[in-house]
ROPAKE-228053 format. One line per 8 residues: number of its first residue (from 0); for each residue z, y, x of N, C-alpha, C, O. Coordinates in Angstrom, 1 decimal, padded with zeros to 4 digits, always signed. Each point is the difference from the previous one (the first is absolute). Layout:
NUM = Z:Y:X:Z:Y:X:Z:Y:X:Z:Y:X; ... .
! end
This chain:
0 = +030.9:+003.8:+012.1:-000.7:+000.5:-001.1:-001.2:+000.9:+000.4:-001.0:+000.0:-000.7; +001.3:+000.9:+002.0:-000.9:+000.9:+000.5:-001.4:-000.9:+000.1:-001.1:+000.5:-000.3; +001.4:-001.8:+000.9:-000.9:-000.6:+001.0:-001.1:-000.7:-001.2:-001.2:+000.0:-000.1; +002.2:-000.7:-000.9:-001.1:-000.4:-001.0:-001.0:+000.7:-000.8:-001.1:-000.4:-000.3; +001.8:+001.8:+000.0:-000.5:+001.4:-000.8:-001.3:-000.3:+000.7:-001.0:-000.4:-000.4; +001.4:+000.9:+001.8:-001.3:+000.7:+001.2:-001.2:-001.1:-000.3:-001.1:+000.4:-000.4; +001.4:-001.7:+000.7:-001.1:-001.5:-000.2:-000.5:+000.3:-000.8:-001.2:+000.0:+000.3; +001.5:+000.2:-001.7:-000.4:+000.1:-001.6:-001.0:+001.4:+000.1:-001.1:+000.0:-000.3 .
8 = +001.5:+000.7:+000.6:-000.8:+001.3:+000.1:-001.2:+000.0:+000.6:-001.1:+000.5:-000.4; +001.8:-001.3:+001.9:-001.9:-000.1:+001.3:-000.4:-001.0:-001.0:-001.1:+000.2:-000.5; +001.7:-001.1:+000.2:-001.4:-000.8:-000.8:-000.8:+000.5:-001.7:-001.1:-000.3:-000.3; +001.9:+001.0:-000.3:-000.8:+000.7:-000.7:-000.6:+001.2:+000.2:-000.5:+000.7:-000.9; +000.8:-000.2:+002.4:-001.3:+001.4:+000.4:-001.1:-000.7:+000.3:-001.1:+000.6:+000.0; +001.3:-002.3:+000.4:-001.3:-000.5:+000.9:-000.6:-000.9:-001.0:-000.9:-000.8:+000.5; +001.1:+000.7:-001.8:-000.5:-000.9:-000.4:-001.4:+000.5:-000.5:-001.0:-000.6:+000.4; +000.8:+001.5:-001.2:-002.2:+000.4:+000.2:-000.4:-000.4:+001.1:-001.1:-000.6:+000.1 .
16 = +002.0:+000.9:+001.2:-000.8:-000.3:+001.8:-000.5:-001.7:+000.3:-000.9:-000.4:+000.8; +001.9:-000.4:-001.6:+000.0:-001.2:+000.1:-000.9:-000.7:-001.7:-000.4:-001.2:-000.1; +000.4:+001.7:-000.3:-000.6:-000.4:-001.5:-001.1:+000.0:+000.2:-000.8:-001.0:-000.3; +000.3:+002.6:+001.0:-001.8:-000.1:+000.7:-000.4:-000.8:+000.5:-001.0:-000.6:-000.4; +001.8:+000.1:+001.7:-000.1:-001.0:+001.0:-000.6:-001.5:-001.0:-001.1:-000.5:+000.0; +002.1:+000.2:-000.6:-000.2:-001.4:-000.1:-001.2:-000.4:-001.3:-000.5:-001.1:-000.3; +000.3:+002.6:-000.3:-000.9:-000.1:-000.4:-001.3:-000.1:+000.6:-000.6:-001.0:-000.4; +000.1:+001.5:+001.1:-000.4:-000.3:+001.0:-000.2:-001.1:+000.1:-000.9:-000.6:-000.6 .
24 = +001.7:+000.1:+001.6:+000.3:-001.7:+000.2:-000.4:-000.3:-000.8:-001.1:-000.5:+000.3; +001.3:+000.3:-001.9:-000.2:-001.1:-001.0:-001.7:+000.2:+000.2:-000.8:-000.9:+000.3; +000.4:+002.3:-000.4:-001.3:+000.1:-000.3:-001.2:-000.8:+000.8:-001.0:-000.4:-000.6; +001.3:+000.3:+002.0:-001.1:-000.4:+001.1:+000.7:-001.6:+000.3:-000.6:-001.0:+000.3; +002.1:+001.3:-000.6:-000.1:-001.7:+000.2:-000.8:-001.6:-000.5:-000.8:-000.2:-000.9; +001.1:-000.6:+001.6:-000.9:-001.0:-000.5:+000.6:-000.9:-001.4:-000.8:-000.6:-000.7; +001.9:+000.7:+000.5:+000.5:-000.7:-001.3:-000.4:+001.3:-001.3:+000.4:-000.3:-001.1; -001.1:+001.6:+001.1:-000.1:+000.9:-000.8:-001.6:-000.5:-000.9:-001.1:-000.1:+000.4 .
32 = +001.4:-000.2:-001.5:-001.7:+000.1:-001.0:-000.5:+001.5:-000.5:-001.2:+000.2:+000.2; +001.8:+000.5:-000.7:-000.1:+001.5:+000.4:+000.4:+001.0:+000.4:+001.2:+000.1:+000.1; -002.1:+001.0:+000.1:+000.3:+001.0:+000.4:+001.1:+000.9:-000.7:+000.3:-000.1:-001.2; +000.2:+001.1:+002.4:+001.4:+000.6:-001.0:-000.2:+001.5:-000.5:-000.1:+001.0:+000.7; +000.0:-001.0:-001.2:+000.0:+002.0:-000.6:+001.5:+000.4:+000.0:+000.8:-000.6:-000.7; -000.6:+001.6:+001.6:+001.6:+000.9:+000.2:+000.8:-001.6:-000.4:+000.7:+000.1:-001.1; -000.7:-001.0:+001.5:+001.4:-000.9:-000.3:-000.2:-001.0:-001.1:+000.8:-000.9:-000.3; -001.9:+001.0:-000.2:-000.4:-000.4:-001.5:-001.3:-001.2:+000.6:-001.1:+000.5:+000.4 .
40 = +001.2:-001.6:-000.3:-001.3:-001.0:-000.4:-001.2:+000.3:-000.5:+000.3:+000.6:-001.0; -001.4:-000.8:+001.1:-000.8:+000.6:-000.9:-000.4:-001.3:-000.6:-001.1:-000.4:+000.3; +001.7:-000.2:-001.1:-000.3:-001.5:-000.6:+000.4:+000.2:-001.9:+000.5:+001.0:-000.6; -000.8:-002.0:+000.1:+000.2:+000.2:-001.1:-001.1:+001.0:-001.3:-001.2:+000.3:+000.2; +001.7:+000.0:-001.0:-000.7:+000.7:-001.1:+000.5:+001.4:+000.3:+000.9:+000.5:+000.6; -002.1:+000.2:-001.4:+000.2:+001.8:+000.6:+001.7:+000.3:-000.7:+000.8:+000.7:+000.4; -000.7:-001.6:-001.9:+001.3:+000.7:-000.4:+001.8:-000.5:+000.8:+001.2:+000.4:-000.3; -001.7:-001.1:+001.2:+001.2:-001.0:+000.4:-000.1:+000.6:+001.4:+001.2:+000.1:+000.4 .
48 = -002.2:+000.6:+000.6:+000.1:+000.8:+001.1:+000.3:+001.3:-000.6:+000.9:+000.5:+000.7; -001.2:+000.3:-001.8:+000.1:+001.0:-000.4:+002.0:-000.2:-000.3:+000.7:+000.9:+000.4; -000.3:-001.7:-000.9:+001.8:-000.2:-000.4:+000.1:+000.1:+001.4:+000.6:+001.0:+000.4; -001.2:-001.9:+000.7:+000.8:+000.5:+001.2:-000.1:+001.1:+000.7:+000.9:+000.3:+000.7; -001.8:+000.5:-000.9:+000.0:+001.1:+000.3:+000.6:+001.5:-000.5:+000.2:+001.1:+000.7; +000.0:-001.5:-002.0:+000.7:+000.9:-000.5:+001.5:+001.2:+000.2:+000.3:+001.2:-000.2; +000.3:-002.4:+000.6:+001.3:+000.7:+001.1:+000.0:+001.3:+000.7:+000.8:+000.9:+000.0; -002.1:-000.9:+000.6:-000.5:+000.8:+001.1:-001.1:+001.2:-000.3:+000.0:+001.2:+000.4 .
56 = -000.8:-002.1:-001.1:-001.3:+000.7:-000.7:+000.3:+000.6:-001.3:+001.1:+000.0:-000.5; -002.5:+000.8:+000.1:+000.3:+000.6:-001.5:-001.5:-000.3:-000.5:-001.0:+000.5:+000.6; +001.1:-001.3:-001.6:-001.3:-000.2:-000.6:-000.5:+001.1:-001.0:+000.6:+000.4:-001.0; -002.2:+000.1:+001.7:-000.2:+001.1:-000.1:-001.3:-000.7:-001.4:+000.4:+000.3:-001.1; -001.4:-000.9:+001.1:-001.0:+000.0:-000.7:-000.2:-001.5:-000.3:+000.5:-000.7:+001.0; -000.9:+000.1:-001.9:-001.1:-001.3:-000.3:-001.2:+000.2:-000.1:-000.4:+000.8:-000.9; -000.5:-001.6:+002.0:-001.5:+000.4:-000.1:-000.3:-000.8:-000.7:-001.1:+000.4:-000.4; +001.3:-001.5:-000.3:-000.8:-001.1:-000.5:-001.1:-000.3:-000.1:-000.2:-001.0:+000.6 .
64 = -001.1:+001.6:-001.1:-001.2:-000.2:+000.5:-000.7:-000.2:+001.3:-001.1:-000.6:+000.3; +002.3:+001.7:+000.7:-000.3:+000.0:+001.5:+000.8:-001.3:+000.5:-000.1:-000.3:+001.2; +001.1:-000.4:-002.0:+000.9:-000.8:+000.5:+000.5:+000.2:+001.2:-000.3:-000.7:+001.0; +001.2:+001.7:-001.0:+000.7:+000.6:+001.1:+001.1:+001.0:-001.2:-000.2:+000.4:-001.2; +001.6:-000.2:+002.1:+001.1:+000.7:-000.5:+000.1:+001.1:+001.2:-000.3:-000.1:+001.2; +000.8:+001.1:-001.9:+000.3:+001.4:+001.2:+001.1:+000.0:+000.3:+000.6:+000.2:-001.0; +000.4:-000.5:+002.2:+001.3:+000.0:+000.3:+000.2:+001.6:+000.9:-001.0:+000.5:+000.7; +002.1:+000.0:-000.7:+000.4:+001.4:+000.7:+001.4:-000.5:+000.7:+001.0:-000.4:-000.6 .
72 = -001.2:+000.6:+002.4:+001.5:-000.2:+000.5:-000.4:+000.0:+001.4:-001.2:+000.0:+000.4; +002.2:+000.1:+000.5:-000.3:+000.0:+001.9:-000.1:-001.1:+000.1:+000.8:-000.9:-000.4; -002.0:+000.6:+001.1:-000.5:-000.5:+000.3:+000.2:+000.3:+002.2:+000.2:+001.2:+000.4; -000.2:-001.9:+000.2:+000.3:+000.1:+001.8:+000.8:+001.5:-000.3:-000.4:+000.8:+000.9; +001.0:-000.3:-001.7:+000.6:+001.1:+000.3:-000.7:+001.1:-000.6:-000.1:+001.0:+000.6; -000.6:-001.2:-001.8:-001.0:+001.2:-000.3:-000.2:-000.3:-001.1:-000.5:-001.0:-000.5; +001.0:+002.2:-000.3:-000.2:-000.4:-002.0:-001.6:+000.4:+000.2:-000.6:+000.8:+000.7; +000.2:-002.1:-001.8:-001.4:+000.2:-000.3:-000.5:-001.1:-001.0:+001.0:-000.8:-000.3 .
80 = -002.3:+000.5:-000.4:-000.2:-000.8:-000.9:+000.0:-001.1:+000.2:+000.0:-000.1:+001.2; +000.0:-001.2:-001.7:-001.0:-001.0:+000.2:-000.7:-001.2:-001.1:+000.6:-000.3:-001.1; -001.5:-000.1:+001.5:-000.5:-000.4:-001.4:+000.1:-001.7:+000.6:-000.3:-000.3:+001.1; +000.7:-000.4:-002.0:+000.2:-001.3:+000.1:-001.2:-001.0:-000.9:-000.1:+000.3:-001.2; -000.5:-001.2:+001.6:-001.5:-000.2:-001.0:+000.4:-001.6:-000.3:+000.8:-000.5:+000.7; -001.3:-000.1:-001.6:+000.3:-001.0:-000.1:-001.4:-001.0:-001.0:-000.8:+000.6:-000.6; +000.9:-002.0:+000.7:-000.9:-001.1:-000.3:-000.2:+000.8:-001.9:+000.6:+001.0:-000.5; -001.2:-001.4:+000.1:-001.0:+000.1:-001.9:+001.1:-001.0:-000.6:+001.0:+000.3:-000.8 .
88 = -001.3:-001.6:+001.2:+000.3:-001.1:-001.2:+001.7:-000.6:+000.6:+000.8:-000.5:-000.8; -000.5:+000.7:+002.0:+001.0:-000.7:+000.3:+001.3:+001.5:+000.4:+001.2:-000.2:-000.3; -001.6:+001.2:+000.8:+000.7:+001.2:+000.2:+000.6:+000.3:+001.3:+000.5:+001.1:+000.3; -000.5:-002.5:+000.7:-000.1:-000.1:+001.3:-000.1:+001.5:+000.9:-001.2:+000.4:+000.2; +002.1:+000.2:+000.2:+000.4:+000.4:+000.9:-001.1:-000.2:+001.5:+000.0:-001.0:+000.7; -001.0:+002.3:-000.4:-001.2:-000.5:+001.3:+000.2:+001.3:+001.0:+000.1:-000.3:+001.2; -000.1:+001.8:-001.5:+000.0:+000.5:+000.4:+000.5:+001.6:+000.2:-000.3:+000.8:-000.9; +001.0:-000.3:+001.8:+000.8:+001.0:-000.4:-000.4:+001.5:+000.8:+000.3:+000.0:+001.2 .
96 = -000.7:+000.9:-001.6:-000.8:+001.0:+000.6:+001.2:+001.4:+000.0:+000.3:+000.5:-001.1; +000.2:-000.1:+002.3:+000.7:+001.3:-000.3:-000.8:+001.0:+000.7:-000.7:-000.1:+001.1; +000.9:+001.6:-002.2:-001.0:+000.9:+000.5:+000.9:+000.9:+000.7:+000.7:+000.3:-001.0; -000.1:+000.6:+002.1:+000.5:+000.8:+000.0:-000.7:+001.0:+000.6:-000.8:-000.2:+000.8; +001.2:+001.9:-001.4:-000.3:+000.9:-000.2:+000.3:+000.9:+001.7:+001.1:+000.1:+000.6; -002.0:+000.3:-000.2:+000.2:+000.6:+001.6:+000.9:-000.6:+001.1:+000.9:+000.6:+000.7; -001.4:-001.9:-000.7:+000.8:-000.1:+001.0:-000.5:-000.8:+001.5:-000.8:-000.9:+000.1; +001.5:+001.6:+001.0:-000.8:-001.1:+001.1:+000.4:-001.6:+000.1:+000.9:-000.9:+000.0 .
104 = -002.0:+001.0:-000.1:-000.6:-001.9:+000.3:+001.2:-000.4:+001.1:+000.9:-000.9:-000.2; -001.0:+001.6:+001.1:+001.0:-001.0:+001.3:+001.0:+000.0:-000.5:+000.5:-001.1:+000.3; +000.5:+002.0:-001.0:+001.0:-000.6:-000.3:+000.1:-001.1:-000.9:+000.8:-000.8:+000.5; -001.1:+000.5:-001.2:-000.4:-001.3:-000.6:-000.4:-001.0:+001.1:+000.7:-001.0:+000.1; -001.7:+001.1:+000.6:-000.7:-001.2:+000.8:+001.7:-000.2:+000.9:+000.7:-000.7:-000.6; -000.3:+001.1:+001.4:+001.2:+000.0:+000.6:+001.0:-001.3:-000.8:+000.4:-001.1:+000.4; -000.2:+001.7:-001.4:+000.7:-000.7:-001.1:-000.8:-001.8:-000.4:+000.7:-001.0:+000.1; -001.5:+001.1:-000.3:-000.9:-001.3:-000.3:+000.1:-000.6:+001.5:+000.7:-001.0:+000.2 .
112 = -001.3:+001.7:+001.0:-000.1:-000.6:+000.8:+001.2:-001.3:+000.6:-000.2:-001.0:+000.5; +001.6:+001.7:-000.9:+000.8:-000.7:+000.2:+000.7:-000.7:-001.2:+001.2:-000.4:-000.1; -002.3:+000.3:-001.0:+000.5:-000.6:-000.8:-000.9:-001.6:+000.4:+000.6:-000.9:+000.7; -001.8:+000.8:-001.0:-001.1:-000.8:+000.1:-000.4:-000.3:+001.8:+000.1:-001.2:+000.3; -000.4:+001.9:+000.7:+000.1:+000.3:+001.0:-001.6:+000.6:+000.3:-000.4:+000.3:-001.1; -000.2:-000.1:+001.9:-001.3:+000.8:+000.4:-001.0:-000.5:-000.2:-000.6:-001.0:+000.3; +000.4:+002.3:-001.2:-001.3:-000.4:-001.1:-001.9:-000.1:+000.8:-000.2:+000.3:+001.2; -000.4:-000.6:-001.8:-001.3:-000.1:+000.6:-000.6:+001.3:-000.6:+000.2:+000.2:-001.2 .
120 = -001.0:+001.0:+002.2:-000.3:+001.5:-000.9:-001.7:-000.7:-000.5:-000.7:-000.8:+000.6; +000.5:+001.7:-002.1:-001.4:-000.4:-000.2:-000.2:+001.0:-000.2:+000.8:+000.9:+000.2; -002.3:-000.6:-000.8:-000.5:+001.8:-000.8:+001.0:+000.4:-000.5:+000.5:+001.2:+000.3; +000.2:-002.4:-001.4:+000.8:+000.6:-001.3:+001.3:+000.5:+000.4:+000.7:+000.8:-000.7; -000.5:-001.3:+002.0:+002.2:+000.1:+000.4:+000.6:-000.8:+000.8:-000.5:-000.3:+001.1; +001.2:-000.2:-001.4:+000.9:-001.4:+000.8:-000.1:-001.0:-000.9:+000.2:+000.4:-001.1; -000.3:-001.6:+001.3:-000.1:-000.9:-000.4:+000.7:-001.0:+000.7:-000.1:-000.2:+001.2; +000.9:-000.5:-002.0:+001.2:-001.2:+000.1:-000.4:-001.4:-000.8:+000.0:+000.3:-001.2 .
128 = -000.2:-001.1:+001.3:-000.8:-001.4:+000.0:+001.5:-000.8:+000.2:+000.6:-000.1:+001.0; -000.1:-000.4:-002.3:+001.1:-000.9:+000.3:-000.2:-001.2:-001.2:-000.9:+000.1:-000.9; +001.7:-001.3:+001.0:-000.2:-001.3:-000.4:+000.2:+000.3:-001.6:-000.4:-000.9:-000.8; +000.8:+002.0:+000.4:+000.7:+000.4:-001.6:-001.3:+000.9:-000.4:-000.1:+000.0:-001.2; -000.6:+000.6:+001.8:-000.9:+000.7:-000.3:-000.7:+001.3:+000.4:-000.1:-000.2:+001.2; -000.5:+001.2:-001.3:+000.0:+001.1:+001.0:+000.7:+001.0:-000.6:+000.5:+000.2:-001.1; -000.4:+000.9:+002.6:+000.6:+001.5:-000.3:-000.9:+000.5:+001.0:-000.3:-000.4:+001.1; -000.1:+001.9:-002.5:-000.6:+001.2:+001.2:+000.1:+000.9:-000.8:-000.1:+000.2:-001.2 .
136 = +000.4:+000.8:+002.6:+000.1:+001.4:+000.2:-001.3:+000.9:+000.1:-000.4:+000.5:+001.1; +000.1:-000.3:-002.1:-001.2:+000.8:+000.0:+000.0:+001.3:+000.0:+000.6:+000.6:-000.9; -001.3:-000.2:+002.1:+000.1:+001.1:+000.6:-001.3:+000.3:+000.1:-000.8:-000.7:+000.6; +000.5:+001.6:-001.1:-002.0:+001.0:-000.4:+000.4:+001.1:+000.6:+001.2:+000.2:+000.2; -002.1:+000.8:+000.2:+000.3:+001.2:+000.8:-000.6:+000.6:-001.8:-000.8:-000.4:-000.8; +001.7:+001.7:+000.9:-000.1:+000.7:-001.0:+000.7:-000.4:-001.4:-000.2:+000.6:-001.1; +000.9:-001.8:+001.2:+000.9:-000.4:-001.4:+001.3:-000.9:+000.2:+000.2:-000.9:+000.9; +000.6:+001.5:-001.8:+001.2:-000.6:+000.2:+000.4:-001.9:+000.4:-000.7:-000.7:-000.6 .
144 = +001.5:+000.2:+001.3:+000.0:-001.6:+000.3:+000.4:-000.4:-000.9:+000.9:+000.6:-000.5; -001.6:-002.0:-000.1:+000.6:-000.8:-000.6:+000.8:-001.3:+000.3:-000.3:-000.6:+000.9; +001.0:+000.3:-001.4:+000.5:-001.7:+000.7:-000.4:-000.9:-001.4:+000.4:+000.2:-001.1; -001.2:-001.3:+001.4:-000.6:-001.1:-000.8:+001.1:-001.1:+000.7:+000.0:-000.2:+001.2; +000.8:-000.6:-002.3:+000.3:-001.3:+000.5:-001.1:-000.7:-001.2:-000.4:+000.6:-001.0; +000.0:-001.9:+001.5:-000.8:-000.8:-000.9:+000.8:-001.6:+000.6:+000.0:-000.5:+001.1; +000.6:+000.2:-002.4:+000.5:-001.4:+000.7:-000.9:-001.1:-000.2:-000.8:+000.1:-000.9; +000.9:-001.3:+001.6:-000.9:-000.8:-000.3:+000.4:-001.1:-001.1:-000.8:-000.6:-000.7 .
152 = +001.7:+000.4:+000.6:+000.4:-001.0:-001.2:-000.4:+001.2:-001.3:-000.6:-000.4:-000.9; +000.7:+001.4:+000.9:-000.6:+000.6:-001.4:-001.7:+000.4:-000.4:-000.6:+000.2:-001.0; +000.3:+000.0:+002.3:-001.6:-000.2:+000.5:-000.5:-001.0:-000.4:-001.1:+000.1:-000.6; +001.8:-001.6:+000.9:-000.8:-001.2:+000.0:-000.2:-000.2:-002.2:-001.1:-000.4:-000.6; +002.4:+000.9:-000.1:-000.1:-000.3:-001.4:-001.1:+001.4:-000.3:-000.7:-000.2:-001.0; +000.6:+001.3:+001.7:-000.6:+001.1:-000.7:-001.7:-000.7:+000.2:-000.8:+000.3:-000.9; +000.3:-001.3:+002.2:-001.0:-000.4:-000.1:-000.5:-000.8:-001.4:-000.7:+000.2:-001.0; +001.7:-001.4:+002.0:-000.1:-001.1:-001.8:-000.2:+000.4:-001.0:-000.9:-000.3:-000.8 .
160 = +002.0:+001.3:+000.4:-000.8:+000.9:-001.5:-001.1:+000.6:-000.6:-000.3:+000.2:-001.1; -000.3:+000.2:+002.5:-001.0:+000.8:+000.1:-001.2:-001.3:+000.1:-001.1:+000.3:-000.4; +001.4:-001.9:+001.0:-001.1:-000.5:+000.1:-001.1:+000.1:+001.7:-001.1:-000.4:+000.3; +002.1:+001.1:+000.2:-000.7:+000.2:+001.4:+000.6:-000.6:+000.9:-000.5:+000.1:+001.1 .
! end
């Protein structure tokens, strides 16, 4: 009884350690069409990624005009905002921007790096170029980092709608 208690336990102290991981995996793997936000796909309509995220998140604002929603929750380990934007006519799910408030960039890059694996640096930060779409870490001297996911399956309908 000792021995199964103990199993049951290590595996639910280790399961965030392993949930990261394979998230991960899903993300850069080659069977993946998009990109993942904390565990979440970034596919579908803003209200059907927003139900999945809800668990975790707290929906803070509706921009509608800006077509983007304000979500509040930790993010790599760090409560902070983020604003999720989405397509006009179809509501497509493209791109997910978290802002956090003082914090160093490398802990985060650390974190990505071994999510995605080693990024290319530009002016803007690190930059990650994968088959689902991009991620970067933008890093400005004198202002807080941002992390931009932009997936490409929600990019490709935010074009078409747009006609570009």
């Amino acid at each position: 009884m000792k021995k199964i208690l103990f199993v049951l336990l290590t595996m639910f102290c280790a399961m965030p350690f392993t949930a990261s991981a394979q998230v991960a995996d899903m993300a850069i793997g080659d069977t993946a069409v998009n990109l993942f936000f904390q565990g979440v796909p970034m596919s579908g309509t803003i209200d059907e990624f927003a139900d999945a995220l809800r668990p975790h998140f707290t929906l803070k604002r509706k921009m509608g005009s800006d077509r983007n929603w304000i979500f509040q929750g930790y993010v790599y380990g760090k409560e902070c905002p983020f604003q999720v934007f989405y397509t006009k006519k179809t509501r497509k799910v493209y791109r997910v921007t978290v802002m956090p408030k003082n914090l160093d960039a490398n802990i985060w890059l650390d974190s990505l790096t071994v999510d995605y694996g080693t990024p290319a640096e530009t002016e803007l930060g690190y930059l990650w170029q994968l088959p689902q779409g991009t991620v970067l870490l933008r890093v400005i001297e004198g202002y807080d980092p941002a992390l931009i996911l932009l997936d490409k399956v929600g990019q490709a309908a935010l074009k078409e709608e747009e006609g570009k």
